[in-house]
Each structure stands twice: as C-alpha cells, then as structure tokens.
C-alpha positions as CSV (number, residue, x, y, z in Angstrom):
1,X,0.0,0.0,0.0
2,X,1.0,3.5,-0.1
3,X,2.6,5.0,-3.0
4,X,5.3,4.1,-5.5
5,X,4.4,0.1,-5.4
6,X,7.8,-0.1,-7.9
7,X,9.5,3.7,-7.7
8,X,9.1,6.4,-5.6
9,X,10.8,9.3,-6.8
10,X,9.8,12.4,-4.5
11,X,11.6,15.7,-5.2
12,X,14.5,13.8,-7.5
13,X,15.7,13.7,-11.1
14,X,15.1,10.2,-12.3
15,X,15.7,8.5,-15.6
16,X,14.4,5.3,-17.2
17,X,16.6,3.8,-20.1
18,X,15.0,0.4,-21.8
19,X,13.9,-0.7,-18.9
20,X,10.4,-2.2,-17.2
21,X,8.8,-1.5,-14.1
22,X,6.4,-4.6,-13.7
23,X,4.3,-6.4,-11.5
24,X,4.3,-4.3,-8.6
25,X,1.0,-2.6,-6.1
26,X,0.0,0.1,-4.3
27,X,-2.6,2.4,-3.4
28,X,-1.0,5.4,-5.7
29,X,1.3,4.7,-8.6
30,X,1.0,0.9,-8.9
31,X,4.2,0.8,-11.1
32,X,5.1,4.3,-10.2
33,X,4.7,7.0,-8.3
34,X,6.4,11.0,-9.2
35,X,5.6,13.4,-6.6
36,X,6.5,17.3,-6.1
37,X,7.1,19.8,-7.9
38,X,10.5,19.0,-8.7
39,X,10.2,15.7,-9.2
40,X,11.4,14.8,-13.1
41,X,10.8,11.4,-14.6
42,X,11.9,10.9,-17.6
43,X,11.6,7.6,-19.6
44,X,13.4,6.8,-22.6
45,X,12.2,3.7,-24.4
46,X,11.0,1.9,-21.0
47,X,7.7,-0.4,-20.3
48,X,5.7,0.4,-17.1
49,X,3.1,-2.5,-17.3
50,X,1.2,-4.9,-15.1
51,X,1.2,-3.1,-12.1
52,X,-1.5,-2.7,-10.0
53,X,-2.9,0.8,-8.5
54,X,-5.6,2.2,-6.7
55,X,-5.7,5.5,-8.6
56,X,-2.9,5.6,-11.2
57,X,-2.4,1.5,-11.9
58,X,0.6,2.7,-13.7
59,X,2.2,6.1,-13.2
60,X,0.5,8.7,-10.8
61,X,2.2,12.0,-11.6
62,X,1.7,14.3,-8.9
63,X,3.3,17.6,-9.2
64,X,5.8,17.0,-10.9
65,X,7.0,16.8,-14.7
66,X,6.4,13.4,-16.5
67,X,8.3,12.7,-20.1
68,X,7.4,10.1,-22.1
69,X,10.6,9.1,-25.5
70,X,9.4,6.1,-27.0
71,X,7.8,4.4,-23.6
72,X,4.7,2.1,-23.1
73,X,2.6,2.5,-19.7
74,X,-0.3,-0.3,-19.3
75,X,-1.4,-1.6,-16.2
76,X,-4.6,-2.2,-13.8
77,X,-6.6,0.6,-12.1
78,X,-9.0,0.0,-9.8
79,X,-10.4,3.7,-9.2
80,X,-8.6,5.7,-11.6
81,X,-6.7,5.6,-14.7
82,X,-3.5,4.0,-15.4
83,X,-2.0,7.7,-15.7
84,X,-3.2,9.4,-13.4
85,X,-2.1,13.2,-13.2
86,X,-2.6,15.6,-10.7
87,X,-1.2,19.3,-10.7
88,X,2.0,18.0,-13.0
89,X,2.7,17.9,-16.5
90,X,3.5,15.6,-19.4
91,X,5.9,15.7,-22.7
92,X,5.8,13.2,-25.0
C-alpha cells in the first residue's frame, strides 16, 4: 500500500533507459509514483506494465514533470486511470 508500489521518486531527477517496471502494487502509482514539484521522470524507451494501483495503476504524476521518449505505460486501475495526473505535466 501507499505510493510508489515499484518507484518512488519524491523531489529527484530520475531517468528510465530500456527498462520495465512490472508487477508491482499500491494504493497510488502501482508501477510508479512522481511526486512534487521538482520531481522529473523521464523515460526513454521503457515499459511500465502490469502493475496494479488504486488510482494511477501505472504512473500517478503528482506535481511533478512526466516525459514520455518512446515508452509504453499499461497496467490495472481499480479507481482511476492508469496515468493518473494531478497538478504535474506531461511531454511526450
């Protein structure tokens, strides 16, 4: 439960390269969770799939900047979308 079931990045600079973030749960950002408003996550040709999240099954962005090169995010959601974004934005 919680947040960040695979990744918590709070506040940080963090960057995916050709990786996966699978098969992981919690309550917000099943796969992963990207909180503040200087949080950066950046993924570059990376899979965030079969997690499982109350609200944001794959990725809950919350505050902070989200950027999408190339990446996949699929997952479960059992409230809310498997993005789920909140005061943050996203660059694909």
């Amino acid at each position: 439960s919680g947040g960040g079931g695979g990744i918590l990045n709070n506040s940080g600079t963090l960057t995916l390269n050709n990786s996966t973030v699978s098969a992981n749960t919690a309550d917000y950002g099943g796969g992963i969770l990207n909180t503040n408003s200087a949080a950066m996550l950046i993924l570059n040709n990376s899979t965030v799939s079969g997690n499982t999240g109350y609200s944001g099954g794959g990725v809950y962005n919350e505050g902070g900047t989200l950027t999408l090169n190339s990446s996949t995010i699929s997952g479960i959601a059992i409230y809310c979308t498997l993005l789920r974004l909140r005061h943050g934005r996203v660059f694909s």
